[in-house]
LUMTI-140351 format. One record per atom (N, C-alpha, C): x, y, z. Coordinates in steps of 0.2 Angstrom, whole numbers, plus 5000, padded with zeros to 4 digits. Each point is the difference from the previous one (the first is absolute). Layout:
REM LUMTI-140351
XYZ ...
REM end
This chain:
REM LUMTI-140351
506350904967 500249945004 500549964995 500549995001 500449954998 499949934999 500049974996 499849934999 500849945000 500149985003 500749935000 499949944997 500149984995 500049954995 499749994995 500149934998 499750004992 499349994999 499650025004 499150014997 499750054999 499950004995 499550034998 499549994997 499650035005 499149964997 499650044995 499749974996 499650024994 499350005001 499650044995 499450015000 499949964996 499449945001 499749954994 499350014998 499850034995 499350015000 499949954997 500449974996 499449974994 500349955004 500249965004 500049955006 499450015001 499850055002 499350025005 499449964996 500150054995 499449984996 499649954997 500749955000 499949924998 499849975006 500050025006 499749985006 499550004999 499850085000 499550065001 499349934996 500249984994 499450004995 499649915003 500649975004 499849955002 499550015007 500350035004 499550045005 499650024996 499750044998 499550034994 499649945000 500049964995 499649954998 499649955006 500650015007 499949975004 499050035004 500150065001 499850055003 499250004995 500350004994 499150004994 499849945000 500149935002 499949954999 499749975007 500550015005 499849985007 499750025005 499350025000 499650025005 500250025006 500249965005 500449965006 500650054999 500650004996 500550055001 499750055001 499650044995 500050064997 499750065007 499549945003 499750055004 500549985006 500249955001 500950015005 500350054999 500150014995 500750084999 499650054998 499550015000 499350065005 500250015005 499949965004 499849995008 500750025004 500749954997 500650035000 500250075002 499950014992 500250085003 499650075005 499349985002 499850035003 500349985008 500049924999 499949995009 500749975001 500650034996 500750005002 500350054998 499750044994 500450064998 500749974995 499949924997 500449984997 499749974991 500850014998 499649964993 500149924999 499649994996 500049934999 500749984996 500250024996 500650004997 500449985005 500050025005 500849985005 499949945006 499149994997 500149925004 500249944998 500350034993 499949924994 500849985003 499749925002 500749964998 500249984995 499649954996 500150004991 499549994996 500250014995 499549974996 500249954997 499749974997 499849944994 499950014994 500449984994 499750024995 500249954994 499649974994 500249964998 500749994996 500449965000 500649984997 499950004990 500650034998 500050034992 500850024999 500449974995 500550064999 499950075001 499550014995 499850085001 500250035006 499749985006 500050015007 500749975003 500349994998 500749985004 500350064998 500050004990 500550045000 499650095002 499549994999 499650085004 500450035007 500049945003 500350005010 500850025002 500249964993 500650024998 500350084999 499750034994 500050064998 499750075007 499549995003 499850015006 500450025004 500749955003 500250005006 500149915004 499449964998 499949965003 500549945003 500249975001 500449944999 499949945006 500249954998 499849945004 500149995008 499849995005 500250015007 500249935002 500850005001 500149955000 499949965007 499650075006 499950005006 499249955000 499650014995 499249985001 500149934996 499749935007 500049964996 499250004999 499949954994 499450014998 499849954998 499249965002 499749944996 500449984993 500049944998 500149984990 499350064999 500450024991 499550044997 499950055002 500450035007 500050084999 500750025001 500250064997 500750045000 500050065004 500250015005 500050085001 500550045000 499750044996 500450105000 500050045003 500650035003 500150075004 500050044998 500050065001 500350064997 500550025006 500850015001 500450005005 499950084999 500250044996 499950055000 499650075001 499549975004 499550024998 499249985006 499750035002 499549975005 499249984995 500249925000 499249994996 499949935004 499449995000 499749915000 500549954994 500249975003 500149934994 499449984997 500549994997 499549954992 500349954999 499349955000 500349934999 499449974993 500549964998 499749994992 499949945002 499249974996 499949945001 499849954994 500549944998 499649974997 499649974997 499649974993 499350004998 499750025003 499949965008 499549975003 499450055002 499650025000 499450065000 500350064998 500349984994 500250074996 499850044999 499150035002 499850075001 499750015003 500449985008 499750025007 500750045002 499850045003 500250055003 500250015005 500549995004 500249985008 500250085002 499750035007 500350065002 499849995008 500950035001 499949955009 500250065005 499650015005 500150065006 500549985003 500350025005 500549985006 499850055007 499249985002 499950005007 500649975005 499950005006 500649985004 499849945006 499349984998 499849955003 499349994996 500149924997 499449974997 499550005004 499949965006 499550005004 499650065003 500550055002 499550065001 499850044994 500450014993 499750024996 498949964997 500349924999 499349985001 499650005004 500050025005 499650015006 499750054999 500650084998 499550065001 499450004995 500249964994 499549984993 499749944999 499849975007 499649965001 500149944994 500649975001 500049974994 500049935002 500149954999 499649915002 500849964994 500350044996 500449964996 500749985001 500149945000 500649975004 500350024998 500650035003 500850024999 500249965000 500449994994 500749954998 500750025005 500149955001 500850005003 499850005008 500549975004 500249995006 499650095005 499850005006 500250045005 500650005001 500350104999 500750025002 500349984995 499849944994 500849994996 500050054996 500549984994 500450044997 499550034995 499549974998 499650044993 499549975001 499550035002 499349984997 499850054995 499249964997 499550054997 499449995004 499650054996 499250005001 500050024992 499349964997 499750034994 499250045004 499950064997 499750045001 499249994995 500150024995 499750004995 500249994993 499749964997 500049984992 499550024995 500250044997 499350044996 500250014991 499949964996 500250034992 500650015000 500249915000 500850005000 500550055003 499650035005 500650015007 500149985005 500549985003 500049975007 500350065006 499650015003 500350055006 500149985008 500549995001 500349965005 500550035005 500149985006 500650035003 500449945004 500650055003 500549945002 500250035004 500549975004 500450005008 500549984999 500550045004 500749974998 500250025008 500649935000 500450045007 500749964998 500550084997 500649975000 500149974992 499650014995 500149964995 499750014992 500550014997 500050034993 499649974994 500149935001 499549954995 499549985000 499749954998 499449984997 499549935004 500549985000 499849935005 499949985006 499449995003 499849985007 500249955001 500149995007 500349915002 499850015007 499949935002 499649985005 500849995007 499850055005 500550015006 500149945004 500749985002 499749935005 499850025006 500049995007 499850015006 500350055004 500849954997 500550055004 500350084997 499550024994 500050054996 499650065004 499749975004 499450055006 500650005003 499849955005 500650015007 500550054999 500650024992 500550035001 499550074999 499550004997 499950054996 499750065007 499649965003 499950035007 500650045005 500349954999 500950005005 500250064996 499950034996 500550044995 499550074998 499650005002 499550065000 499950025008 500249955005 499850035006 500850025002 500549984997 500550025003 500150074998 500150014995 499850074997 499850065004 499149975002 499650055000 500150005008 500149975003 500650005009 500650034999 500350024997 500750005001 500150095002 500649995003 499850105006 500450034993 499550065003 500350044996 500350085004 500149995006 500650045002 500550005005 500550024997 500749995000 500350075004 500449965006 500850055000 500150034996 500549934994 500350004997 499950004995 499750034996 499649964993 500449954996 500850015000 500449954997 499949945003 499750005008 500049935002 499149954995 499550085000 499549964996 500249984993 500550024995 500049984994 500349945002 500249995004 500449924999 499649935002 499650035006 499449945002 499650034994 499850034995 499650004994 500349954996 500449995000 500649964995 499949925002 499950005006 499949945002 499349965001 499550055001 499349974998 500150014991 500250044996 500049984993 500449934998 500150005004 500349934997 499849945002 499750015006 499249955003 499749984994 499450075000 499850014996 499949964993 500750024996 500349984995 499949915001 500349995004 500149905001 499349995003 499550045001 499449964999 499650014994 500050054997 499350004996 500550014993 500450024998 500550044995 500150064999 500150024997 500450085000 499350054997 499749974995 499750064997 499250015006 499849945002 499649995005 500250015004 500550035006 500450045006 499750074995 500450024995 499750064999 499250024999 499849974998 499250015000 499850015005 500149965006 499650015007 500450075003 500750004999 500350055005 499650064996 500150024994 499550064998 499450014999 499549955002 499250005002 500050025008 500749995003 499950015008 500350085002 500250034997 500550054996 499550055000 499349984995 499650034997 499550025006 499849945004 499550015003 500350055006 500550005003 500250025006 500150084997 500150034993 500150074998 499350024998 499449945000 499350035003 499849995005 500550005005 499649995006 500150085004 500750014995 500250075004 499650074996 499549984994 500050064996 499150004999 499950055003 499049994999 500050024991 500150024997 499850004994 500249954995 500449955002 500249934996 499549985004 499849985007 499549955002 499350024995 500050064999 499450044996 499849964993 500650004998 500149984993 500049914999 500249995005 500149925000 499249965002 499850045005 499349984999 499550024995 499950044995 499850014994 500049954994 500849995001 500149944996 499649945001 500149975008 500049975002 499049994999 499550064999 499549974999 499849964993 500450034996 500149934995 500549934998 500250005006 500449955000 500650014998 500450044998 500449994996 500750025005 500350035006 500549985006 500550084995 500549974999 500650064999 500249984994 499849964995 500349974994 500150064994 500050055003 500150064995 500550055003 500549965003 500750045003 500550014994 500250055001 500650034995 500749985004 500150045004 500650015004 500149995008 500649995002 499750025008 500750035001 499950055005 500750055001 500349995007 500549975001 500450005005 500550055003 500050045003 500550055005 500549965003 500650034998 500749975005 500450045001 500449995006 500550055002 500549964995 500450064999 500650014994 500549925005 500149985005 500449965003 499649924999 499450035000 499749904999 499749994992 500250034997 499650004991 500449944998 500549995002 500249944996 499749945005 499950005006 499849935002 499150004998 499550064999 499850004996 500049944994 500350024996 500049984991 500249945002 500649995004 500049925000 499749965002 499150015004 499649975002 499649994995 499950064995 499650004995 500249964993 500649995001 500549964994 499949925003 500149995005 499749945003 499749965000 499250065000 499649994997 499849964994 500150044993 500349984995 499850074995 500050055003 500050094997 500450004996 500150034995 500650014995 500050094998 500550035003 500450064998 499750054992 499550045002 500050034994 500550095001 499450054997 500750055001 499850035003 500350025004 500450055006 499950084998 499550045004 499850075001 500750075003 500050034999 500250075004 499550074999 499850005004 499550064998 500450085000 500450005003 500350084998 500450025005 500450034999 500350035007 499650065004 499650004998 499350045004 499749955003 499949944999 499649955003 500349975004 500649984999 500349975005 499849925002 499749964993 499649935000 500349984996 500149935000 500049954994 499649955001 500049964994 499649925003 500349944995 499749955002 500549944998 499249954998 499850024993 499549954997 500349935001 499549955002 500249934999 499349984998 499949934996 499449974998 500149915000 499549985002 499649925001 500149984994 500449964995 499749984993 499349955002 500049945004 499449965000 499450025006 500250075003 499450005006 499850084996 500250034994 500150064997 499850065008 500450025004 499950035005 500550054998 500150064999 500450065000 500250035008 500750005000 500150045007 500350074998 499950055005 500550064999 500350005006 500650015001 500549995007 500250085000 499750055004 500550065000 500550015008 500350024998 500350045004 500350094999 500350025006 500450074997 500750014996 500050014996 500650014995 500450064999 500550005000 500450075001 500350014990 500050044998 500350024993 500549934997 500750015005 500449985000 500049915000 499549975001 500049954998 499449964998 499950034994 499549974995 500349934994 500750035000 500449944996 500049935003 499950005009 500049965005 499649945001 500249944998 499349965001 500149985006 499350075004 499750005005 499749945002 499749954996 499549955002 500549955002 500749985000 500449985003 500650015003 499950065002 500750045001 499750055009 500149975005 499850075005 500350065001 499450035000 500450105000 500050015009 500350025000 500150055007 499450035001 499850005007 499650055002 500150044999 499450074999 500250084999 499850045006 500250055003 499650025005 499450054996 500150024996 499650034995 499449964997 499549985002 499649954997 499650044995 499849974995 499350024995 499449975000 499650004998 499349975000 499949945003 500549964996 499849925002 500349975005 500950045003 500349995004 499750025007 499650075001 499450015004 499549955001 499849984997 499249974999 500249965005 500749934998 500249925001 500150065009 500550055001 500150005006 499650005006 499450034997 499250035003 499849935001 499949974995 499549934999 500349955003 500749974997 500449954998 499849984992 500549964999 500249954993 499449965000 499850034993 499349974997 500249935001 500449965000 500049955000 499749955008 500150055003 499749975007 499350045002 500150045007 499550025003 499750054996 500450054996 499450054996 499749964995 500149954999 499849994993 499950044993 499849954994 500050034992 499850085003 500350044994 499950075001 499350014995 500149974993 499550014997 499949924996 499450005000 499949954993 499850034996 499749994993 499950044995 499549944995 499550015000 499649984996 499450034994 500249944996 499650054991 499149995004 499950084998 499450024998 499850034995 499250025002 499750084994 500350065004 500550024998 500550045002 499450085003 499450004997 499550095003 499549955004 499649964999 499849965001 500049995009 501049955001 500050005007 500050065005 500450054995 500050085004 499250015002 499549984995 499650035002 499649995005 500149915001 499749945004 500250025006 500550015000 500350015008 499950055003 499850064997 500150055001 499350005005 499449974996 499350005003 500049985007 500749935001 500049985006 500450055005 500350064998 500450015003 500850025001 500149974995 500749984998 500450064995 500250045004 500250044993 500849964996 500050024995 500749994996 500450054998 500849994999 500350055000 500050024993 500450044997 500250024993 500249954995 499650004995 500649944997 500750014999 500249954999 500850005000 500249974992 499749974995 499950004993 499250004999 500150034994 499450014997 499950014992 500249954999 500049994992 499249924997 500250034993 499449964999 500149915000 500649965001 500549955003 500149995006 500050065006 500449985005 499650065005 499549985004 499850055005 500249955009 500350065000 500149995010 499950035003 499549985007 499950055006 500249985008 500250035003 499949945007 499450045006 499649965002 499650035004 500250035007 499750045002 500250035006 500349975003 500650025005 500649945004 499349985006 500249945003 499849995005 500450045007 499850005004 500450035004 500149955006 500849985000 499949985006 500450025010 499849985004 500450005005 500849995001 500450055002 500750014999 500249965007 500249955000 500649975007 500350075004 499950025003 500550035005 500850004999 500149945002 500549974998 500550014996 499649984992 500350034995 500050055000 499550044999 500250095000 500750025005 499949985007 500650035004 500549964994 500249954998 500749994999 500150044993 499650034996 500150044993 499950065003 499950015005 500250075004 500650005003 500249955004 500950015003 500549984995 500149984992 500249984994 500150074997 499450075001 500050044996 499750014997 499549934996 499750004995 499550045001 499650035003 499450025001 500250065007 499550044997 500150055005 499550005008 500050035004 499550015007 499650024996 499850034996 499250024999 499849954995 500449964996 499849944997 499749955002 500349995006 500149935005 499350035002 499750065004 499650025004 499349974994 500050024997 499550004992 499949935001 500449964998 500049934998 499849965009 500150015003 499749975008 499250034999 500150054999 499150025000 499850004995 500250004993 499449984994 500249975000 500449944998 500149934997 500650024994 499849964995 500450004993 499749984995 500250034992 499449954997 500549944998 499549945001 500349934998 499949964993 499349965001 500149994992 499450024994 499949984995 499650024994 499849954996 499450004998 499849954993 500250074993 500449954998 500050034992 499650004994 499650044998 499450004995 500550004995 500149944995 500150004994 499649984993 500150034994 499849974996 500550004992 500049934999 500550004992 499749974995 500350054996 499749984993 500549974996 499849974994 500649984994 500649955001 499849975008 500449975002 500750025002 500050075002 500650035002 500149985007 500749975000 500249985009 500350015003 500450084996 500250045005 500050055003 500350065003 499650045004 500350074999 499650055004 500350074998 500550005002 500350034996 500950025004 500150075001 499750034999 499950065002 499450045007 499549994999 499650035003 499949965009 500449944999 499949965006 500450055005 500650034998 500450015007 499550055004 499550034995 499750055004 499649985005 499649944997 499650005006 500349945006 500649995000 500649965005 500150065003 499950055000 500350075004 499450055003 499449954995 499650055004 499849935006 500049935000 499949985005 500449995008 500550044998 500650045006 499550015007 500049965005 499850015007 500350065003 500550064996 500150045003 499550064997 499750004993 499650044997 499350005003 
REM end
């Protein structure tokens, strides 16, 4: 696979490590944590590691210039209380680190990122008041305090910083308006050009009532539940989570399918947004795929936009530029023909979420759920995607990829009476804070998800 532009992602152990020792300490000290990331991995197939939103940790030259040498550097996106600083690592997938002030200079802060305060305290019978507004921008919960640790968790919707504020009245009212227009709005189209453009038009609802990064929060919460509502082994997984409270706050990616003609009204709903352009895939002239990486700085949500790409224009910025239809389709130009544009009625193709990479192959497996082959499998970067869902082919569509060429009479026959497969949850797991992805071994399993195989 061919890679387009300037990133190149690095493997940072000893980042890890300077993580790794403060979780450590977290883990021998607090009771309350310790047997949570027990319980974790059994009853989610997840690691504790990848529910951290930050940590805390006392303030020292020392520790600046350590954050520094590291990778770390200041986020000029995260506001934060007086007396704390917070550090990113852009390069890289870790929790921030935020440095604190004298003030309880050997206490310990380490914070989860469940996806909802109140049901997380509920399934853990907990009675302790969460800080910050219902719905707003940031709350916490403190958990447990044990030998100068504090174990706590937060809620975010739409928001990179540190600071809670109290919403006015008419912060519901919009916020309601703006979640139900969304989660109402059709998703099938004649014309699908006529949907990207009424999309354009609630985004900008949207945007004029709540802001920008809060339109994206809810449009990708609504995004996420409707690609479990089509996928029985995400509902599988979602509810597992779900017995400890913890919702989807452990997503990696989410992958969109598009025809080679709508990828740019795509991007520019995800630019919109406020998505920012990373680099751009071609898998091979065997594969016949590319994709168009874009990333959230403040909602950190990764997208992959693929479409079918032909040799001859990989130099092409596809993500703004429309290619002609091919009557030749490849995997992903089938799928959207079978299905439609992930953007509307088929919905996300896959999300990809960090787990214990043998762990969920093995969880799932008890319920039923087989997994495909991995598609990387290094000691940094394991991917698998679980068995496709299968779904029911439209008539409709098949006849028209049947009178087009694209598909044969015995295809079309196949796809009326088995269906096609649709979408996947992706079993991932990273280590060393590596945040990029195979470049090689993906095309293969893009070719083995082929509705014609």
């Amino acid at each position: 696979m061919k890679k387009v532009g300037g990133f190149d992602w690095k493997r940072c152990p000893n980042a890890e490590r300077f993580i790794m020792q403060y979780v450590d300490t977290l883990l021998e000290a607090n009771q309350w944590a310790a047997g949570f990331a027990k319980s974790l991995r059994v009853k989610t197939s997840t690691s504790f590691f990848d529910w951290i939103d930050h940590i805390v940790i006392p303030d020292s030259a020392h520790t600046r210039t350590m954050l520094g040498e590291l990778g770390f550097s200041k986020n000029p996106l995260a506001e934060t209380p007086p007396g704390l600083s917070a550090y990113s690592h852009f390069d890289a997938i870790f929790p921030d680190i935020l440095v604190k002030e004298d003030r309880e200079k050997s206490v310990l802060e380490v914070a989860l990122k469940p996806e909802s305060l109140p049901a997380f305290a509920a399934v853990h019978g907990m009675t302790h008041a969460v800080e910050g507004e219902p719905l707003s921008r940031y709350r916490r919960l403190i958990i447990s305090e044990e030998r100068n640790t504090r174990f706590l968790a937060v809620e975010r919707r739409g928001y990179r910083g540190y600071v809670a504020e109290t919403p006015s009245a008419k912060y519901y009212t919009e916020y309601d308006a703006a979640e139900s227009l969304w989660r109402s709005r059709c998703r099938w189209y004649e014309n699908e050009g006529d949907g990207f453009h009424e999309a354009r038009g609630m985004i900008d609802e949207m945007v004029s009532r709540v802001g920008r990064d809060l339109a994206c929060y809810l449009i990708f919460k609504a995004e996420r539940d409707y690609w479990a509502y089509r996928n029985r082994a995400v509902r599988l997984q979602k509810g597992r989570q779900d017995t400890i409270g913890l919702g989807w706050g452990n997503h990696d990616h989410h992958t969109f399918r598009c025809s080679r003609r709508h990828m740019p009204d795509l991007i520019e709903i995800l630019e919109r947004l406020g998505f920012m352009c990373r680099e751009r895939f071609y898998a091979g002239e065997d594969a016949g795929w590319g994709a168009q990486v874009l990333e959230h700085p403040a909602l950190q949500i990764t997208v992959f936009a693929d479409l079918d790409l032909a040799p001859e224009e990989t130099e092409i910025d596809f993500a703004h530029q429309a290619l002609p239809m091919k009557k030749k389709l490849g995997t992903v130009g089938l799928w959207v023909g079978l299905h439609g544009e992930s953007f509307f009625q088929a919905g996300l193709h896959h999300v990809a979420g960090r787990f214990d990479f043998e762990r969920l192959r093995k969880d799932l497996a008890a319920e039923g759920i087989g997994t495909m082959e991995p598609f990387s499998n290094f000691d940094f970067l394991k991917q698998a995607f679980t068995e496709g869902q299968v779904w029911q082919v439209i008539p409709e569509r098949a006849k028209r990829l049947l009178d087009d060429g694209c598909i044969t009479a015995r295809q079309y026959n196949r796809f009326i009476k088995d269906g096609a497969r649709g979408s996947h949850l992706e079993n991932l797991q990273r280590k060393e804070g590596f945040k990029g992805f195979n470049q090689k071994s993906v095309s293969a399993i893009i070719r083995a998800t082929d509705p014609r195989r």
